[in-house]
Z-matrix of the N, CA and C atoms (Angstrom, degrees):
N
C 1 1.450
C 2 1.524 1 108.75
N 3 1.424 2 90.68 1 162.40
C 4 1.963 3 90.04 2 179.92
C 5 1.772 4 100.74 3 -142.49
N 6 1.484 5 98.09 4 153.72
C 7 1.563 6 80.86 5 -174.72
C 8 2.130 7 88.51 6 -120.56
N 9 1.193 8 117.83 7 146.63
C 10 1.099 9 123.91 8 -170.63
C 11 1.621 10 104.74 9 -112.87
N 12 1.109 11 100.40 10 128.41
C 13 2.154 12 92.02 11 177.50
C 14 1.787 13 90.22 12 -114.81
N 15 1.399 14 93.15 13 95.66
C 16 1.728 15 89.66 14 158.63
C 17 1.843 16 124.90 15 -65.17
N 18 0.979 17 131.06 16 101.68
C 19 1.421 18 110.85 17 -166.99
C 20 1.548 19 101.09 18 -108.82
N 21 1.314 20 97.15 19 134.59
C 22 1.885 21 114.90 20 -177.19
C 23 1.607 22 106.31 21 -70.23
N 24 1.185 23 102.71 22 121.02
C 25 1.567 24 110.24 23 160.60
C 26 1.597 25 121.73 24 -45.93
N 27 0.914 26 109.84 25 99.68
C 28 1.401 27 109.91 26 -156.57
C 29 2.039 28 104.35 27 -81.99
N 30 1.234 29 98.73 28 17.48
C 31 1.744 30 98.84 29 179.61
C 32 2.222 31 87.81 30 -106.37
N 33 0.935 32 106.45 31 -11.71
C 34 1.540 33 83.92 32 157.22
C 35 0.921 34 110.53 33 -123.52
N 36 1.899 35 125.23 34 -165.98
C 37 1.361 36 153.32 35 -122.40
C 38 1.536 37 85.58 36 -139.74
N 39 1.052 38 101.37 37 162.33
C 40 1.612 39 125.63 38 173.39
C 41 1.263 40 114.66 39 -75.60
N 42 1.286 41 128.12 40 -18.82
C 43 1.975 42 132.72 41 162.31
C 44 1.120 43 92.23 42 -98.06
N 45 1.272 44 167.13 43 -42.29
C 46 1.444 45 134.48 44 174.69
C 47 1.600 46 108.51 45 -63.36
N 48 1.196 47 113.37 46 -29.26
C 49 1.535 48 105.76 47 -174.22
C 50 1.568 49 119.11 48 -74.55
N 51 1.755 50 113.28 49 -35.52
C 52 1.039 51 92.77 50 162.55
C 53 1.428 52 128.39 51 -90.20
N 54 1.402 53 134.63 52 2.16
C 55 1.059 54 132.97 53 156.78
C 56 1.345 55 108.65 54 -61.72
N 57 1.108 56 136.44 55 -43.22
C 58 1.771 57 131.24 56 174.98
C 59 1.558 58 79.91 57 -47.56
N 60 1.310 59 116.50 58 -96.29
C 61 1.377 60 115.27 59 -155.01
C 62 1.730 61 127.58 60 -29.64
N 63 1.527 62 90.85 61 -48.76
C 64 2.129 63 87.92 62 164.23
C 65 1.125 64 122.52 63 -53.57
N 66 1.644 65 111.84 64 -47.29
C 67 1.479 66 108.24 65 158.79
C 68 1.686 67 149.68 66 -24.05
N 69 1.477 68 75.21 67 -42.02
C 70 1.989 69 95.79 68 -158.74
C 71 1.921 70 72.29 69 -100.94
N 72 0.999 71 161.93 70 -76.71
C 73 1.504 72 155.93 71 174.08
C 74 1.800 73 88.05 72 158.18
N 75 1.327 74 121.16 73 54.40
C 76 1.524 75 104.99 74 -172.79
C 77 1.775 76 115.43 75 -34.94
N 78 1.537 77 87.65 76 -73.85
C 79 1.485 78 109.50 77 168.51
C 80 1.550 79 133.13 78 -14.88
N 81 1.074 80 96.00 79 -59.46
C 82 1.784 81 116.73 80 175.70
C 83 1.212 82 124.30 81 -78.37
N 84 1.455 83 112.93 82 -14.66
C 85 1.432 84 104.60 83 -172.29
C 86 1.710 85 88.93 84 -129.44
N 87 1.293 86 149.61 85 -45.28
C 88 1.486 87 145.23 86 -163.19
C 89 1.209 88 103.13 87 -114.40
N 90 1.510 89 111.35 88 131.00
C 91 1.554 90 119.32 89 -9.33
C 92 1.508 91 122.95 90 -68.81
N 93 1.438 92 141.28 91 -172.96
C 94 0.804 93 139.53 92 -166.93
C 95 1.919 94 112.14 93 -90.19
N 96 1.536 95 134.40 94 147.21
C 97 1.205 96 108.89 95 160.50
C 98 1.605 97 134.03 96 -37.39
N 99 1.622 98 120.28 97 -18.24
C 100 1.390 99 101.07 98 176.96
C 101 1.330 100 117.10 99 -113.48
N 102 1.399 101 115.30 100 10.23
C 103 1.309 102 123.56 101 164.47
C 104 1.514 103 118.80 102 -83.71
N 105 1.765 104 98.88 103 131.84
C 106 1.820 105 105.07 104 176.66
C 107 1.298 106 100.60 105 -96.64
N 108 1.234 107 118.53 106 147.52
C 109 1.536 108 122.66 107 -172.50
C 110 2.231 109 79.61 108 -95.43
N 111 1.549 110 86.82 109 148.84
C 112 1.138 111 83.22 110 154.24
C 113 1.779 112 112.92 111 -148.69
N 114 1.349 113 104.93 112 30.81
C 115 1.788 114 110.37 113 150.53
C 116 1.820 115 70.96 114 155.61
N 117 1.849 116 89.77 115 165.13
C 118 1.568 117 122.30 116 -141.09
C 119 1.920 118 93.88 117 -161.50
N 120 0.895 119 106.90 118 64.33
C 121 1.360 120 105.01 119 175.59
C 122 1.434 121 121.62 120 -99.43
N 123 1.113 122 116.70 121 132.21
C 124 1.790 123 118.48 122 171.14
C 125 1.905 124 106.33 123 -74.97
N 126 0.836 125 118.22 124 128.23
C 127 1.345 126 134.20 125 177.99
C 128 1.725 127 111.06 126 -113.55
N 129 1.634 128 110.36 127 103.14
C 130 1.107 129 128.87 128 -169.67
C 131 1.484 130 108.80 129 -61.24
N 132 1.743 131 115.61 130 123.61
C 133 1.803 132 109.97 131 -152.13
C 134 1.171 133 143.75 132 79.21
N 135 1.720 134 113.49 133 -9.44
C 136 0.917 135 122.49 134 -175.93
C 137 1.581 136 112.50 135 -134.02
N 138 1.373 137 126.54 136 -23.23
C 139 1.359 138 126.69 137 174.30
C 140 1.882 139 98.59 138 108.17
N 141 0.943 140 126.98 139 -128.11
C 142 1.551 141 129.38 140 -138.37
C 143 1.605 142 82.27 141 -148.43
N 144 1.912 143 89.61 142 143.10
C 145 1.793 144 92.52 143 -172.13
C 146 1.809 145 78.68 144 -144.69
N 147 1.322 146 110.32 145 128.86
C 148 1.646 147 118.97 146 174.50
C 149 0.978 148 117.77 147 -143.82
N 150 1.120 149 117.26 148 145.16
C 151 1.947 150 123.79 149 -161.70
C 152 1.550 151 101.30 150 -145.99
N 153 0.985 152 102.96 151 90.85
C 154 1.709 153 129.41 152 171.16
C 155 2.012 154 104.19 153 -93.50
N 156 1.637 155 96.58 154 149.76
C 157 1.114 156 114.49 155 177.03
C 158 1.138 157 118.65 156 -94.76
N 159 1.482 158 137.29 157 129.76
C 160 1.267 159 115.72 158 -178.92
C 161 1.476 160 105.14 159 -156.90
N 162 1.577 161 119.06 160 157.57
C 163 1.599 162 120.42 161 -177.26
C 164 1.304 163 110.62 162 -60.26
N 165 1.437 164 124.95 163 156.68
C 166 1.283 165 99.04 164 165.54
C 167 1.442 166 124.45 165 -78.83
N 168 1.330 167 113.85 166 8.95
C 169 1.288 168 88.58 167 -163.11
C 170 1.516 169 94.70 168 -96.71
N 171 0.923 170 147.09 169 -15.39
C 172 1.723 171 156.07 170 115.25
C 173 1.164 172 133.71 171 -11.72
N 174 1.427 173 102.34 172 8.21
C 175 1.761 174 120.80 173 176.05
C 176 1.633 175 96.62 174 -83.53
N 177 1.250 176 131.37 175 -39.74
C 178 1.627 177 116.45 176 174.40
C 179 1.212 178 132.60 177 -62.13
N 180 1.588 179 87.34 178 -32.23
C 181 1.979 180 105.52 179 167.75
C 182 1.640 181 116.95 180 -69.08
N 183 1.187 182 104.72 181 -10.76
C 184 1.460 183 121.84 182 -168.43
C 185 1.558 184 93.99 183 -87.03
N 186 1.128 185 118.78 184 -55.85
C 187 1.639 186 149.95 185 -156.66
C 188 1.617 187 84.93 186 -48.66
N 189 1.462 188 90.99 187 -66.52
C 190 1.937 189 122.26 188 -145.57
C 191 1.834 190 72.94 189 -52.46
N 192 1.257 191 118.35 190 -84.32
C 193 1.623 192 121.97 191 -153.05
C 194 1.059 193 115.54 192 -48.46
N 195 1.854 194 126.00 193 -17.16
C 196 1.658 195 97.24 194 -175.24
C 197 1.769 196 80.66 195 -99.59
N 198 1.349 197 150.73 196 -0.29
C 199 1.257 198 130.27 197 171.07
C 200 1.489 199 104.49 198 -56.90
N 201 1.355 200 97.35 199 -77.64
C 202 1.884 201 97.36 200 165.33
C 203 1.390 202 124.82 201 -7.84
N 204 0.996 203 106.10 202 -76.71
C 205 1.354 204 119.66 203 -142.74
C 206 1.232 205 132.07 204 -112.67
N 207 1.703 206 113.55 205 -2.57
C 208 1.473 207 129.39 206 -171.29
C 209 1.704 208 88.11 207 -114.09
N 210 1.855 209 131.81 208 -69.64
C 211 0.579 210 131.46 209 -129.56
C 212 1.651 211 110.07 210 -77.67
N 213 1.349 212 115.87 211 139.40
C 214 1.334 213 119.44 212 -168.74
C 215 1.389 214 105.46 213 136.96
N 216 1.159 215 104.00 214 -55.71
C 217 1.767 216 139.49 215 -172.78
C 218 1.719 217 116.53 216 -85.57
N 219 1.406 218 103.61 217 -41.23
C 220 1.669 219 101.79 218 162.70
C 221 1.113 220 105.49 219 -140.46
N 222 1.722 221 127.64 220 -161.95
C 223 1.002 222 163.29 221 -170.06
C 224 1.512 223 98.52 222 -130.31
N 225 1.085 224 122.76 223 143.58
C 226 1.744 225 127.47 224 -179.48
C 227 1.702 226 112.43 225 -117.25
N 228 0.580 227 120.61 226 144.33
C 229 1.986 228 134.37 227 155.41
C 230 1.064 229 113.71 228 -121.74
N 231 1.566 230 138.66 229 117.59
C 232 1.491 231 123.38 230 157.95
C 233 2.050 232 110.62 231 -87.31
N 234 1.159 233 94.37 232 162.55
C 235 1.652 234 106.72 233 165.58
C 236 1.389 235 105.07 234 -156.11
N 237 1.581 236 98.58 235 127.39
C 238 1.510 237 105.19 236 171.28
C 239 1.400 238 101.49 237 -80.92
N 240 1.503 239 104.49 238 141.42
C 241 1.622 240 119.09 239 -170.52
C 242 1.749 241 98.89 240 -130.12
N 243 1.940 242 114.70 241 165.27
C 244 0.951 243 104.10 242 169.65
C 245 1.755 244 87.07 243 -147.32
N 246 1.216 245 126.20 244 -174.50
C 247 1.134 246 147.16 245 -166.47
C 248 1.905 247 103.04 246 -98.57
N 249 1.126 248 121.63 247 85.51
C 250 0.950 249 124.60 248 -166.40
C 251 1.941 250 113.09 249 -78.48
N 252 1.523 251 102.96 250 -43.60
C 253 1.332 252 131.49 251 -170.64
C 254 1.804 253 102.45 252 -46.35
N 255 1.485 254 126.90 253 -40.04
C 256 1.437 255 102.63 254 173.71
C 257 1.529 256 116.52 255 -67.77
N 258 1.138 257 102.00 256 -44.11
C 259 1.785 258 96.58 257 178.21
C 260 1.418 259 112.36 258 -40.43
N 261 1.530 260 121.48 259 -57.47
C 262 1.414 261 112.04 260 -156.08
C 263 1.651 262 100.53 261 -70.99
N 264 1.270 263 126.10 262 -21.48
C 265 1.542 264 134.93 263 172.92
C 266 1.434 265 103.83 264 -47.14
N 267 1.500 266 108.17 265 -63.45
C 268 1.390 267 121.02 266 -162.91
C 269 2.387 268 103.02 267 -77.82
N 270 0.751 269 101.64 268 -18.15
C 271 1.257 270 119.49 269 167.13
C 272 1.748 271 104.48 270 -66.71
N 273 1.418 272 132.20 271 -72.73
C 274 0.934 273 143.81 272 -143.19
C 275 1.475 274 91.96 273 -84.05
N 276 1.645 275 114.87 274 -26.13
C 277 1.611 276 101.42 275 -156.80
C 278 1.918 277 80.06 276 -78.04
N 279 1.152 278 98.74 277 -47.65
C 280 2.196 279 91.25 278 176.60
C 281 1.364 280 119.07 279 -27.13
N 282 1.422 281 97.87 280 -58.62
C 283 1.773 282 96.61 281 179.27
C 284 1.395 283 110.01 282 -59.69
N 285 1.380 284 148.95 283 -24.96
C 286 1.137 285 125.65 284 -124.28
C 287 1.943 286 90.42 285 -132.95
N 288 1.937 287 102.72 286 -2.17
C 289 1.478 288 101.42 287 149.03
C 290 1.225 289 136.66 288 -87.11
């Protein structure tokens, strides 16, 4: 998984931003067909934070769409992320024999 922090240029307005984005085809191209979103949150001050699943070998296809299609409109960060929450489950059920 990857978690993406789109961050909004904060020297424009919310109609220039999504006009950048219609522009660039946000819609149509991000995320990519082999990316699963797995949450899409707006983060107040910061722009849009999304963490899609994807193969690795689909990290260039990943690449290609936010060049397209984000830039103009945000600023990017990636972080590779993983699903931490079964471990500590499977952790806790140990302690709790």
């Amino acid at each position: 998984m990857i978690t993406i922090f789109l961050k909004h240029h904060q020297d424009k307005n919310i109609d220039e931003l999504i006009e950048i984005r219609e522009r660039n085809g946000f819609t149509e191209n991000f995320p990519p067909a082999s990316a699963r979103v797995m949450s899409w949150y707006v983060m107040m001050g910061i722009g849009q934070v999304v963490t899609v699943k994807i193969p690795a070998s689909e990290l260039r296809n990943l690449n290609i769409s936010v060049e397209r299609s984000v830039w103009g409109a945000f600023s990017t960060e990636f972080y590779p992320t993983y699903d931490l929450y079964p471990t500590v489950l499977e952790n806790k059920a140990k302690l709790e024999k």
